[in-house]
PLY file of the C-alpha trace (Angstrom):
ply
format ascii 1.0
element vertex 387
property float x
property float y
property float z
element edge 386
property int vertex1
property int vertex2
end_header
161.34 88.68 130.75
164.28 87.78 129.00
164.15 88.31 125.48
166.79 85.60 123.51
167.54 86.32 119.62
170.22 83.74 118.83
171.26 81.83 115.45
174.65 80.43 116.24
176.47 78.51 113.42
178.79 75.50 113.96
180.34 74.34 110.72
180.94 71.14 109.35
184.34 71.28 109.90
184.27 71.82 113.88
186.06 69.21 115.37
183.15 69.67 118.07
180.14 68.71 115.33
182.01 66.38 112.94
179.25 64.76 111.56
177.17 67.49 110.05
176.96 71.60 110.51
174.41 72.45 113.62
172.74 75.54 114.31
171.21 77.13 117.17
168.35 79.28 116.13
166.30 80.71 118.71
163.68 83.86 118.92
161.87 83.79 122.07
161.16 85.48 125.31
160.84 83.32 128.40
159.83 84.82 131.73
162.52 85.39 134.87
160.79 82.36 136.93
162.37 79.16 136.43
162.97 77.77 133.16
163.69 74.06 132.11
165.02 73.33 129.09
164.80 70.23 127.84
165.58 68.05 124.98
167.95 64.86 123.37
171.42 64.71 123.30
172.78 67.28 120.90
169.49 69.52 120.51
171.39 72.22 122.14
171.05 72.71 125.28
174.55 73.48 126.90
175.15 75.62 124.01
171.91 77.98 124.41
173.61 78.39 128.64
177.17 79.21 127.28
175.92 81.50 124.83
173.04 83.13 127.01
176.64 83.25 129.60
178.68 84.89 126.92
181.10 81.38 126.91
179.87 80.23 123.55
182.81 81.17 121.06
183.07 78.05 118.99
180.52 79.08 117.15
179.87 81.94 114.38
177.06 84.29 115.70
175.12 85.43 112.87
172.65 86.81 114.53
172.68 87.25 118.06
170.53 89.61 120.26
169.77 88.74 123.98
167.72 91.47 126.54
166.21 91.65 129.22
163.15 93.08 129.46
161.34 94.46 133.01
157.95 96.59 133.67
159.02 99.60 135.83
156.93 99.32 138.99
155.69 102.79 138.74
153.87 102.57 135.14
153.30 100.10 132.66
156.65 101.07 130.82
159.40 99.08 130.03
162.49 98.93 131.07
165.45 96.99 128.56
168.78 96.31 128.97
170.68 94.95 126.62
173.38 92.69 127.33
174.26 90.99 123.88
177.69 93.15 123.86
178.23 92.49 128.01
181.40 90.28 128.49
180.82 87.51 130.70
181.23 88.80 134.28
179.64 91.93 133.72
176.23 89.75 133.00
173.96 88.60 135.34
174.42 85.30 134.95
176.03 82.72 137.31
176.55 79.62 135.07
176.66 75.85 136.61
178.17 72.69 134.49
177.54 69.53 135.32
180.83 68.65 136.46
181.65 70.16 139.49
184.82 72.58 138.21
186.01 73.20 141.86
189.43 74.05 142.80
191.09 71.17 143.69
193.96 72.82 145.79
191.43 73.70 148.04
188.83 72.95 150.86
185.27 73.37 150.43
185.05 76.14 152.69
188.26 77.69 151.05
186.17 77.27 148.03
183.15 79.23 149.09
185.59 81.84 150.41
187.30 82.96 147.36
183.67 82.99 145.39
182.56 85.16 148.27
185.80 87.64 148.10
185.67 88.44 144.58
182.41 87.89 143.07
181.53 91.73 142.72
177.77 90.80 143.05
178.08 88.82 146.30
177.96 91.70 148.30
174.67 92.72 147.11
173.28 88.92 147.83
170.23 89.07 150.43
171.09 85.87 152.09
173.96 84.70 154.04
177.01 82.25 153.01
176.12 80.60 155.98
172.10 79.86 154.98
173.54 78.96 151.56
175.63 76.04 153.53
172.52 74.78 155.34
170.12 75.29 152.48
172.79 73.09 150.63
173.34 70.56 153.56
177.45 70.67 153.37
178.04 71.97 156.52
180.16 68.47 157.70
181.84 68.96 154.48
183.66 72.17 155.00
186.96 71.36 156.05
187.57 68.34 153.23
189.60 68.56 150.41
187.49 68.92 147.65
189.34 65.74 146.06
187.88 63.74 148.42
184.16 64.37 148.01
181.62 61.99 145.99
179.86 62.82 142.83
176.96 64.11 144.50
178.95 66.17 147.23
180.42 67.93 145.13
177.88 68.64 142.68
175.94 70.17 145.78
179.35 72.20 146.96
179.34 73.24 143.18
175.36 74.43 143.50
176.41 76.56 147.13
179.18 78.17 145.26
177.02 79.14 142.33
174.23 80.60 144.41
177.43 82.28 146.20
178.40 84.57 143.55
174.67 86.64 143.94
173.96 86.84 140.13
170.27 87.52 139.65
169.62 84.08 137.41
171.28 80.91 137.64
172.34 78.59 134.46
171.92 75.11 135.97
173.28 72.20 133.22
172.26 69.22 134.73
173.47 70.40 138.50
172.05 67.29 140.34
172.55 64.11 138.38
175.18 62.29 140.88
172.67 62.81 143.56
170.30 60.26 144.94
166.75 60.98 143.78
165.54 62.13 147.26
168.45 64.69 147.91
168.19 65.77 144.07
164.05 66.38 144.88
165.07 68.38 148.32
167.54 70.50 145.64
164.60 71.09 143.32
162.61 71.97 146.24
164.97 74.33 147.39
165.15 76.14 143.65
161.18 76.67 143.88
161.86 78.76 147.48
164.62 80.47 146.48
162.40 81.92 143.43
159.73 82.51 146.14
161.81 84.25 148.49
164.96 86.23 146.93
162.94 86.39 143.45
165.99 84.81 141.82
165.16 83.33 138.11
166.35 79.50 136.93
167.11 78.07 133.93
167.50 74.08 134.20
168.76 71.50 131.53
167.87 68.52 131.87
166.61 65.40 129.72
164.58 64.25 132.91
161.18 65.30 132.60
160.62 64.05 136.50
163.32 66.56 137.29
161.91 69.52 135.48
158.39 68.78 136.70
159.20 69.45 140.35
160.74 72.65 140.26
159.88 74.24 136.90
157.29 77.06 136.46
158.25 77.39 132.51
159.43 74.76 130.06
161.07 74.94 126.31
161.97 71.98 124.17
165.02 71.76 121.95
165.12 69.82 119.14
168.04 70.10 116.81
168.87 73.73 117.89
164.85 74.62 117.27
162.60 75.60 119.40
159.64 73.72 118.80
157.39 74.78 121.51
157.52 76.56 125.03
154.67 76.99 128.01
153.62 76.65 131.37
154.98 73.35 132.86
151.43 72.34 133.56
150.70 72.52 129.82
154.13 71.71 127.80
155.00 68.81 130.57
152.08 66.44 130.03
152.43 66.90 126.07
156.40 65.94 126.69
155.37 62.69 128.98
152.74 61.48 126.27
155.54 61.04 123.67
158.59 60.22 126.08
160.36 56.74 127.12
159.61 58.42 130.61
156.43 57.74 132.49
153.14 59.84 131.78
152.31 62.09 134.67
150.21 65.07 136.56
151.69 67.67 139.01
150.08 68.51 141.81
150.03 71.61 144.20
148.96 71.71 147.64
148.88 73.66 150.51
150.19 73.12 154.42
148.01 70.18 156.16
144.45 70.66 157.13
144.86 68.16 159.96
147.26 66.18 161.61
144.84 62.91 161.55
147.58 60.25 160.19
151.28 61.75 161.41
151.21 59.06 163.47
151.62 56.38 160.80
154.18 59.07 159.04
151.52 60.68 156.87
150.54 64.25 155.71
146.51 65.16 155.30
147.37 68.22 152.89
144.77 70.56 150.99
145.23 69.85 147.50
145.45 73.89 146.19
142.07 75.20 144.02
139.69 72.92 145.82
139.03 71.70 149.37
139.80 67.77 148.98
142.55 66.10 150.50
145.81 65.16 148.97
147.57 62.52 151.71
151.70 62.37 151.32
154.15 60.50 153.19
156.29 62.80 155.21
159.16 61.94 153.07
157.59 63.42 149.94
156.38 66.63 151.80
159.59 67.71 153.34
161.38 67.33 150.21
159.09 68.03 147.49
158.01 71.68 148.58
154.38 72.24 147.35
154.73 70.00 144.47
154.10 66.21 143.55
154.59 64.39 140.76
151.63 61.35 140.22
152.64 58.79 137.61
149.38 58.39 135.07
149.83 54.31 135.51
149.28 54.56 139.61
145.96 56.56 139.09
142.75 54.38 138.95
139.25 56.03 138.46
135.73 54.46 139.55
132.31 56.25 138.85
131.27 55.86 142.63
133.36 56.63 145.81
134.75 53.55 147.28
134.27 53.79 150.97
136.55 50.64 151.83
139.59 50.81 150.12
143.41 50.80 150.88
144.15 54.05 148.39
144.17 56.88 150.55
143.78 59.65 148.00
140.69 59.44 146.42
139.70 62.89 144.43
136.53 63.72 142.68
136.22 65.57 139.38
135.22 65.87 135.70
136.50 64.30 132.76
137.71 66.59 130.15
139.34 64.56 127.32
139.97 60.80 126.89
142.94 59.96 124.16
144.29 56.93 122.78
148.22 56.40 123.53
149.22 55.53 120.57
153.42 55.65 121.39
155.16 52.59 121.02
156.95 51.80 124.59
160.62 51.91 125.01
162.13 48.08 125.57
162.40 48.68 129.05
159.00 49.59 129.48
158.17 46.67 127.43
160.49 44.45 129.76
158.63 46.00 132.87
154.60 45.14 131.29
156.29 41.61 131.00
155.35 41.66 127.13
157.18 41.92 123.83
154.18 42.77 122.01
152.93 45.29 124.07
151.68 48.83 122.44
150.31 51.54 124.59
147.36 52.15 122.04
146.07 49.43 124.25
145.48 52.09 126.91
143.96 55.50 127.31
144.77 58.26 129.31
141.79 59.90 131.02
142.34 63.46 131.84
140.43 64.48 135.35
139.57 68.09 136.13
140.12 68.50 139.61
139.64 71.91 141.30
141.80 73.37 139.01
143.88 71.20 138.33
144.45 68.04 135.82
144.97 64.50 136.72
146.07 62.22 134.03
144.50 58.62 134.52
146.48 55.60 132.39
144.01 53.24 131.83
143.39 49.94 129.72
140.74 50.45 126.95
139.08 47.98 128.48
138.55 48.99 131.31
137.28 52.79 129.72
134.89 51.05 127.77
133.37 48.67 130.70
133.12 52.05 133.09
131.42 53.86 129.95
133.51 56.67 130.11
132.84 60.07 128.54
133.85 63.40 128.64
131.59 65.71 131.35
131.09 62.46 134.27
132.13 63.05 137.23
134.80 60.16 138.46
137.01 58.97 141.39
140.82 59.44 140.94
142.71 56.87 143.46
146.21 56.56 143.99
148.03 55.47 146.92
149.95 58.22 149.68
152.67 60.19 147.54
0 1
1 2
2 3
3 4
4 5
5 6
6 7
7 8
8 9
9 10
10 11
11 12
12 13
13 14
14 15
15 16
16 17
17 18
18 19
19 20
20 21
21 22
22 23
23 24
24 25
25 26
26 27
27 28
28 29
29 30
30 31
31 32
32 33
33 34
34 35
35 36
36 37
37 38
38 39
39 40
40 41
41 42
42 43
43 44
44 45
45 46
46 47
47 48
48 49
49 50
50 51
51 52
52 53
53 54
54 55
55 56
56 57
57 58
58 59
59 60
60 61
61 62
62 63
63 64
64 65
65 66
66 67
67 68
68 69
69 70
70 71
71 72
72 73
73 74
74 75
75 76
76 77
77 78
78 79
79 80
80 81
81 82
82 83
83 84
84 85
85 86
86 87
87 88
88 89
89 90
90 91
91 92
92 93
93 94
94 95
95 96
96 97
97 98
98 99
99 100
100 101
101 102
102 103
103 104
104 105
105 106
106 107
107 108
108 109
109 110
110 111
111 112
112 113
113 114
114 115
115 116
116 117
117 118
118 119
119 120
120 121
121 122
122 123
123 124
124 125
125 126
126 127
127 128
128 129
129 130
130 131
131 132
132 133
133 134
134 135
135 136
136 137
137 138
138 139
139 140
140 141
141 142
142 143
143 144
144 145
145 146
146 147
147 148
148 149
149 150
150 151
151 152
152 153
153 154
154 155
155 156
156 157
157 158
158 159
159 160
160 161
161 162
162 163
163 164
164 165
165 166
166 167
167 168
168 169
169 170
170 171
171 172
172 173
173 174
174 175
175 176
176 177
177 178
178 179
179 180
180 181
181 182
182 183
183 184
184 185
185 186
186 187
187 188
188 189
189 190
190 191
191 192
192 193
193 194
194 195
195 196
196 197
197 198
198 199
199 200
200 201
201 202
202 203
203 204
204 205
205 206
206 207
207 208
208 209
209 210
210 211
211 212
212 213
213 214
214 215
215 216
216 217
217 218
218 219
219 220
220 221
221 222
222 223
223 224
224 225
225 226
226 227
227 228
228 229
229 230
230 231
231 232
232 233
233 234
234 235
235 236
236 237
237 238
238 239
239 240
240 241
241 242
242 243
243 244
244 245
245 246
246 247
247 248
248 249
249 250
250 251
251 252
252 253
253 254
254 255
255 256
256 257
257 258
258 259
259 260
260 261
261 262
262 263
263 264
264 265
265 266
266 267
267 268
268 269
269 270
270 271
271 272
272 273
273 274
274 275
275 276
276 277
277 278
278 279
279 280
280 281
281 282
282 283
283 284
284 285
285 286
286 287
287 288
288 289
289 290
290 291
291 292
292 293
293 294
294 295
295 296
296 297
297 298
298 299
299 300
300 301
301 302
302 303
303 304
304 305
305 306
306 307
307 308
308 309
309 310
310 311
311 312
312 313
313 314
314 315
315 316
316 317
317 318
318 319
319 320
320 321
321 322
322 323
323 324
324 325
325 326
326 327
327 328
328 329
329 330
330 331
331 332
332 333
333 334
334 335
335 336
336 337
337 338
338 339
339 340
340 341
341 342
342 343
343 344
344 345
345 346
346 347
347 348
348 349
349 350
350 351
351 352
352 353
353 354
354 355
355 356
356 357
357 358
358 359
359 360
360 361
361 362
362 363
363 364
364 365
365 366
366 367
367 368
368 369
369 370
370 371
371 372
372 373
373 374
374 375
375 376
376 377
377 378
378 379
379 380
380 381
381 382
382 383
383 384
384 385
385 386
């Protein structure tokens, strides 16, 4: 647990905040799992990584306390140590920005070297430089001047150098964002089994709430240098999506396939995790996406009797637990994309599913709700197409 006690002060006057005086006032514990933190432009969120990395010095601390707090394996005590006083390389912290600060004199390999050498914590790492370079897919890339990589080359050279250094938990400020979506899922993927397997913690920023929802286990929002509320990704991301420009949407776990019925055609027969139904994927989506998808609310239909003939591979039973009104205006694009100026998503509703355990979130027209008689305890079909 890491225990954060922070009011940091940035006057008027800073040529960084110009406009008006901004503070960062946190008191909060998070767990050591993987954290996103999201929120707008200016509500914080680079500053909460510098200062949890001991970098923040523009502002004037106030307050500041920051611990971490473990339960001793032998008994319930617990264990605190206290690193509000630690300079920067004596915490455990490796801290990522989203431009990739590499050295330019160098190769990529030279690069990963001199991390390697002198990180005092590397040599306490329980994985390889040379897994880190697969994991990370820059193997071809090791001999280039790091002046000639893309965007997204080096923001993934700039990820193996961070995970490198061995630090315990990893400051990520939006690491993938010159990658393709695909590559920056297989990244995301990759954060969820290094948490499984080395036990190392995460904390993301990002303002993508698609990003956050395939790796995160934890999420806290930022507005204005407040918190204004923290959870499980499962219940703080579906809030988030209801009142974003972004698409509403479910996450799904699932476990290894249950048969190989459909590899043929490039598809994946998984068990969707808590129940024993069927979640199909394309084999695109379950190399990269781990044990994780993401199902956009407007892709899910629902029917109150299995349809034995239809093109929808994924059809899931379950209950309904809540039916809301979406009252949030749409952003112009999503205007632009229903093809209507006037249109209002209070117009729809979004039909929550119980599935197993898990929720699906159904975006449907009112009209449709009404004609189906829908109401809270029927058991429905979800359908959506392969993942």
């Amino acid at each position: 647990m890491l225990s954060m006690q922070c009011q940091l002060d940035f006057g008027s006057n800073d040529k960084n905040w110009p406009a008006k005086a901004f503070k960062l006032d946190l008191d909060c514990e998070i767990p050591l799992t993987i954290t996103g933190v999201f929120g707008h432009s200016g509500s914080g969120k680079s500053s909460l990584l510098k200062w949890l990395a001991g970098l923040e010095q523009q502002g004037i601390a106030s307050k500041s306390e920051l611990n971490i707090i473990e339960r001793a394996s032998s008994d319930d005590e617990q264990r605190r140590q206290r690193l509000t006083d630690l300079k920067t390389e004596q915490r455990p912290f490796a801290w990522q920005q989203q431009q990739a600060l590499l050295f330019p004199h160098l190769t990529v390999s030279e690069n990963l070297a001199l991390i390697d050498k002198h990180s005092v914590t590397s040599r306490t790492r329980p994985y390889s430089v040379d897994q880190v370079i697969e994991w990370t897919g820059i193997g071809p890339l090791l001999s280039q001047p790091v002046t000639s990589l893309s965007g997204g080359e080096a923001q993934r050279v700039s990820f193996a150098r961070t995970l490198i250094t061995g630090k315990r938990i990893i400051l990520l400020d939006e690491p993938f964002t010159a990658l393709d979506w695909s590559t920056r899922v297989a990244m995301l993927a990759l954060i969820r089994q290094l948490h499984q397997v080395y036990q190392l913690a995460f904390i993301i920023v990002s303002h993508s709430l698609a990003e956050l929802s395939y790796c995160c286990q934890h999420i806290i929002h930022l507005v204005q240098g407040q918190l204004v509320q923290q959870g499980s990704s499962e219940q703080v991301l579906p809030k988030l999506s209801e009142t974003s420009t972004e698409q509403t949407f479910s996450l799904l776990d699932f476990v290894e396939p249950s048969d190989t019925h459909g590899q043929q055609y490039g598809l994946m027969a998984c068990g969707l995790k808590g129940c024993e139904q069927k979640l199909w994927l394309t084999q695109q989506s379950y190399t990269n996406a781990g044990s994780r998808v993401r199902v956009a609310a407007n892709k899910v239909s629902l029917a109150r009797a299995q349809q034995s003939q239809s093109s929808m591979l994924n059809c899931l039973s379950g209950e309904i637990v809540a039916i809301d009104s979406m009252a949030v205006q749409k952003s112009d694009q999503q205007l632009r994309q229903h093809k209507s100026t006037q249109h209002q998503s209070n117009q729809s509703v979004l039909v929550t599913v119980l599935i197993g355990q898990q929720l699906l979130r159904a975006e449907i027209s009112s009209y449709s709700c009404q004609q189906l008689s829908l109401a809270k305890g029927q058991k429905v079909y979800a359908q959506f197409k392969a993942l």
